[in-house]
Every structure is written in C-alpha cells, then in structure tokens.
Steps between C-alpha positions, in 0.01 A plus 500: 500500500719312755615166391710255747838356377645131650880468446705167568772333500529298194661227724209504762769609777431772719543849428726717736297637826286824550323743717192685460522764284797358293551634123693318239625616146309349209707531208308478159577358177489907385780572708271679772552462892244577733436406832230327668368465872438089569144498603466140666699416848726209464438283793840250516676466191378750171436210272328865259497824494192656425467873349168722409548710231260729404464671155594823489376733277801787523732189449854586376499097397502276824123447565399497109785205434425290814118566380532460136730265471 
C-alpha cells in the first residue's frame, strides 16, 4: 500500500540540496498540493528525489491520484 516515487530533472542536472526530513509540494495535474517527506539521504549533489506514498484509504484525493494515476 506504499509505493516509492523517483523525480528528476529532465536535463539530468542536479536538483537543489536537502536534509533529512525535508518535504516538498507535489502539485497534481487535479490541481491538488500535498506534501511529502523525501525518504532517501542525498549524499553530494540530489541528482532525485525520492518520495513513499502510501494509499490512503480516508483520502481527500492526494494518495488515490498519485496511486491511481
């Protein structure tokens, strides 16, 4: 019920810096922001980010998108 996201830069470059415990906004294509904790240290430059989302089953829309679609 927990699924792990890996988000990139399209040009390969790295992303900006972070520290454990860092959230970001994810905005969907349905015009929903949530935030997410980064789950995976960065050690030197974030070349991804990596989020775990799990399904929730009180979701309001986040979890079931991310999920679903």
């Amino acid at each position: 019920d927990t699924n792990l996201y890996e988000f990139v830069r399209p040009d390969g470059q790295p992303l900006p810096p972070f520290t454990p415990g860092a959230h970001i906004d994810v905005h969907l294509p349905n015009g929903i922001v949530r935030q997410y904790s980064l789950v995976l240290p960065a050690h030197g430059p974030a070349l991804s980010y990596t989020l775990g989302v799990k399904r929730d089953p009180a979701s309001r829309g986040g979890s079931r998108y991310v999920h679903d679609e």
